[in-house]
C-alpha positions in Angstrom: -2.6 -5.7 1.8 -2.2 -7.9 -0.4 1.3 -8.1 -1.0 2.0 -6.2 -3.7 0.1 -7.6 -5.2 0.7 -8.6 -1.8 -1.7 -10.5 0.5 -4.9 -8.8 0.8 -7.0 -8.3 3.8 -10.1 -9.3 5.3 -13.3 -7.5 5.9 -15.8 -6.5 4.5 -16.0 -2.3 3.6 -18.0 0.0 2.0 -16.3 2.4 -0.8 -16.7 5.4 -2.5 -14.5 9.1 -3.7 -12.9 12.2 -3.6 -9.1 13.5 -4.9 -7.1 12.3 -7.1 -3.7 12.3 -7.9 -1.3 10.9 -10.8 2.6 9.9 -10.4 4.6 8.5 -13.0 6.9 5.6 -12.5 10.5 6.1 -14.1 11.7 4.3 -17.3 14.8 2.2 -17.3 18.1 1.0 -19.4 18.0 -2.5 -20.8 19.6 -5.6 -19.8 19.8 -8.3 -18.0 17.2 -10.4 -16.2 14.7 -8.4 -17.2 15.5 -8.2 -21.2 13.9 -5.0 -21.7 10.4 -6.5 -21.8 7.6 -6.0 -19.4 6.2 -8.8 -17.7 2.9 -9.1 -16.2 2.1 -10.5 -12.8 4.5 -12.9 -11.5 3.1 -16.3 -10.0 4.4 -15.3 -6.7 2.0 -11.9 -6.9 -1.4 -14.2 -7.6 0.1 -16.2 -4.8 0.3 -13.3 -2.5 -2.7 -11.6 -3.6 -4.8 -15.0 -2.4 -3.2 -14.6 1.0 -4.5 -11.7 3.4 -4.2 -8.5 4.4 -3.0 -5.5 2.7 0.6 -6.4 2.6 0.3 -5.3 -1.4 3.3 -3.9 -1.9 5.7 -1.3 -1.6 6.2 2.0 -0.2 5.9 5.3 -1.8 6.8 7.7 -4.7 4.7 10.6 -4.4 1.3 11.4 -4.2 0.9 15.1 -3.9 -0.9 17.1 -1.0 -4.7 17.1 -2.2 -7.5 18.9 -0.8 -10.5 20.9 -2.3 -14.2 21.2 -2.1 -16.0 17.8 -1.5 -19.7 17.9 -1.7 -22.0 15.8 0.2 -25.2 14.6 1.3 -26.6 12.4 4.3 -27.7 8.5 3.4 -28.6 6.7 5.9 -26.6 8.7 8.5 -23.3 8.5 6.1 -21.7 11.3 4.0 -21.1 10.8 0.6 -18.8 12.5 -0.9 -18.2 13.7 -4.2 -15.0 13.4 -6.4 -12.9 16.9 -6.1 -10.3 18.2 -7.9 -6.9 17.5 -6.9 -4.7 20.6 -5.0 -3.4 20.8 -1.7 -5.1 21.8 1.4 -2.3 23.5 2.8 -3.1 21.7 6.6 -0.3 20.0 7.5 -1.0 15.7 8.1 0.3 14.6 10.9 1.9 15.6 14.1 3.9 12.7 15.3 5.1 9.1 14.0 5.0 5.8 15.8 7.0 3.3 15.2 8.1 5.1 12.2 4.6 5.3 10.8 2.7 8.7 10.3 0.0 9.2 13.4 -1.7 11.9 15.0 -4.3 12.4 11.8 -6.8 15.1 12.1 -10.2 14.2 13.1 -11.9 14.9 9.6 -12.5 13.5 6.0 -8.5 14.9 5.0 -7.6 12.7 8.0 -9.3 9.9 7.3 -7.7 9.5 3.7 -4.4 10.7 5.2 -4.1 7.6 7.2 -5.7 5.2 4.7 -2.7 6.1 2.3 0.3 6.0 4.9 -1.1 3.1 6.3 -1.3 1.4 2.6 2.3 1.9 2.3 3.4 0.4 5.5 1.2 -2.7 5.0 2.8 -3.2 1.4 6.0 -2.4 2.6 9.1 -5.6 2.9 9.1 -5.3 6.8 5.1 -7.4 6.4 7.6 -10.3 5.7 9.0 -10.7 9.0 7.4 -11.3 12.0 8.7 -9.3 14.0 8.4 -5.7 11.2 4.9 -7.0 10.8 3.9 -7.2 14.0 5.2 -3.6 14.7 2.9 -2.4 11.9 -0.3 -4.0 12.7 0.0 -2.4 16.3 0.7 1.0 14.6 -2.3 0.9 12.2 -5.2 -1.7 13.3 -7.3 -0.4 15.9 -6.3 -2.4 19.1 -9.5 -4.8 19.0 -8.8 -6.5 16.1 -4.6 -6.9 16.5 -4.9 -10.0 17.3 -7.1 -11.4 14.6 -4.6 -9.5 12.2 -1.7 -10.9 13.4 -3.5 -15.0 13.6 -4.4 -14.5 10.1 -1.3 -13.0 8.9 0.9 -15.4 10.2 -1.0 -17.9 8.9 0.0 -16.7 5.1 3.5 -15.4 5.8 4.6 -18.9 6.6 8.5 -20.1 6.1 7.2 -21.9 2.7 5.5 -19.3 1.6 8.7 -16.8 1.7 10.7 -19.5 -0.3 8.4 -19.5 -3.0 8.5 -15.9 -3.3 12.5 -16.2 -3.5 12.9 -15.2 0.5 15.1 -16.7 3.0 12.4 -18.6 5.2 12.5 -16.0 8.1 11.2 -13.5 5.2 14.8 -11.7 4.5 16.5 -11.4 1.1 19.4 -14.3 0.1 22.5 -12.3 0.2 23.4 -10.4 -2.6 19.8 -9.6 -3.9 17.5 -6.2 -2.5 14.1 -7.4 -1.6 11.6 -4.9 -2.8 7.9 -4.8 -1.8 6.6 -0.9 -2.1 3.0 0.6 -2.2 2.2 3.6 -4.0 -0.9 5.7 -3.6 -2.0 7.5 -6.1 -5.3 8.6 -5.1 -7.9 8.4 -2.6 -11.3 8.2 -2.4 -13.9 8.7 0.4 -16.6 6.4 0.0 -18.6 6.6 3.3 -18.0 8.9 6.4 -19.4 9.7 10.2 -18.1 11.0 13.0 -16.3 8.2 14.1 -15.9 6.0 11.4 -14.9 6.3 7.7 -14.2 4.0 4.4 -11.2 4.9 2.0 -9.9 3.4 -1.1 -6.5 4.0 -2.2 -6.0 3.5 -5.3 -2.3 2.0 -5.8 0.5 1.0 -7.6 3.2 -1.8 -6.5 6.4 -2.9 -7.3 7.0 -6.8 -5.8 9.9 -8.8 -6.4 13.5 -9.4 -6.1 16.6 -7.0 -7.8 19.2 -9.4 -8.4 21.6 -10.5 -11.7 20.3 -14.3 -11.2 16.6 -13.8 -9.8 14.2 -15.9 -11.2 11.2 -13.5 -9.4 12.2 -10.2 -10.5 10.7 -7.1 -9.9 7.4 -6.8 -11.2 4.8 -4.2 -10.9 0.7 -4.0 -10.3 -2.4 -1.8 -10.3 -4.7 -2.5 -7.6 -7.5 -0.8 -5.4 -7.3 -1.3 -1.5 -10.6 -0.2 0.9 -9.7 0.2 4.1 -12.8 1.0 7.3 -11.1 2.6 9.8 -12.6 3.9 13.1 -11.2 7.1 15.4 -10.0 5.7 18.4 -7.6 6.6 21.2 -7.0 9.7 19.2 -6.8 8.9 15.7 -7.9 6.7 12.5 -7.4 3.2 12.8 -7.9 0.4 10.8 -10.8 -2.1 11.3 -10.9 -4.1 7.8 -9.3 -4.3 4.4 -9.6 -5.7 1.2 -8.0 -5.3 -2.6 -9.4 -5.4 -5.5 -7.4 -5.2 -9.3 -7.1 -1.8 -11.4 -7.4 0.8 -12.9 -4.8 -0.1 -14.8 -3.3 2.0 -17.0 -1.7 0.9 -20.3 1.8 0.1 -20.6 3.9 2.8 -22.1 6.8 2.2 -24.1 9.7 2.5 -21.3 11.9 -0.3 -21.2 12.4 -2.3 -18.0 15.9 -1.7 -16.0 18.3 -3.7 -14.8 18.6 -5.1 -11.7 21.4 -3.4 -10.6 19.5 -0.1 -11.2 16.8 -1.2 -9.4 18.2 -2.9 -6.3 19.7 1.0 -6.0 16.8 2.8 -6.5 15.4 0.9 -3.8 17.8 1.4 -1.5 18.2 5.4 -2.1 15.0 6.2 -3.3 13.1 6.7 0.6 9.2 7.0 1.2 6.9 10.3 1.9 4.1 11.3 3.8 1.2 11.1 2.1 -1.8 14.4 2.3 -5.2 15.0 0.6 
């Protein structure tokens, strides 16, 4: 991902639309380190952005079932599709889970953005900061061919230093007494290019990066950004094949006042994920 802002992938994709949905992040109390004021993107966000894949942040609020007419029209043996209005299909996303991550997608265009947004929010989720959550993931989501190359160039950005100067312990856990939070939120997707077999997505994303605690000096921060994901069907379902992040749409700030970071250490921790549907 990019982290959260978070690291942001590799390859090169094509984009393009459908659906959209909107969610709305909750307003806070005042206080403490955050003093009521928004902040925009922490140091430690650019940092992560610069590194590589689609660790962006974060896991997921909401981003309703969408579905609808899509219209389209061969170019150069692609499908374009048009944007369509956002309402649920009614089809129901996935079958199974592995490793904890939604699988099983259907073999279609709702599939295909199905995946790209569940698989957004596991590769912006806090478990990209250890080795061993992130090695889970990749498996999970990256078609099996490129794994490896993942998992060289990943570890190559979420080095020991690079978790200190994000406020992590170097192994990529939170110092005691602070909740690490690093969630992706979909709030739309758009099917740029489809075939058979292959398909591009961009999820359009909101993030939350940073670390809840009364003395953090990173704390939690939030981002718009736009991840485009290539995936290909194999072994049964959509897998990823390259990613990359670009910044926005950005919305304006609205008048809410940032929380505290008690409030938002437990939001974190009681607030759980969903699986995401066009």
């Amino acid at each position: 991902m990019s982290l959260g802002d978070g690291a942001s992938g590799g390859g090169d994709a094509e984009y393009g639309g459908v659906g959209q949905t909107r969610t709305r992040l909750p307003g806070g109390r005042s206080g403490d380190v955050y003093g009521g004021a928004r902040r925009g993107r922490s140091s430690s966000r650019s940092l992560v952005t610069v590194v590589g894949v689609v660790v962006l942040l974060i896991a997921a609020i909401a981003f309703a079932n969408r579905g609808g007419g899509s219209s389209s029209s061969a170019d150069g043996g692609r499908t374009r599709t048009d944007s369509a209005p956002t309402a649920a299909s009614g089809v129901r996303p996935v079958q199974s889970k592995n490793g904890g991550i939604p699988s099983g997608f259907a073999h279609d265009q709702q599939g295909a953005q199905s995946a790209a947004a569940n698989y957004a929010v596991a590769l912006g989720s806090a478990d990209m900061f250890t080795k061993t959550g992130r090695d889970a993931i990749l498996k999970a989501v990256i078609t099996p061919s490129k794994v490896t190359d993942f998992q060289a160039r990943l570890d190559k950005a979420y080095t020991a230093d690079f978790n200190k100067k994000i406020g992590l312990n170097e192994d990529g856990t939170a110092p005691q007494g602070y909740t690490f939070v690093s969630r992706t939120n979909p709030i739309g997707t758009k099917l740029t290019a489809f075939t058979t077999d292959k398909a591009t997505v961009e999820v359009w994303c909101s993030g939350l990066l940073g670390l809840a605690g009364q003395n953090s000096t990173n704390p939690v921060t939030s981002s718009w950004f736009t991840l485009v994901l290539q995936l290909e069907w194999n072994g049964g379902d959509w897998k990823i094949v390259t990613d990359s992040q670009k910044d926005g749409p950005a919305p304006v700030p609205g008048d809410e006042r940032a929380s505290t970071a008690n409030d938002m250490g437990k939001a974190v921790e009681e607030y759980g994920g969903f699986t995401y549907a066009r």
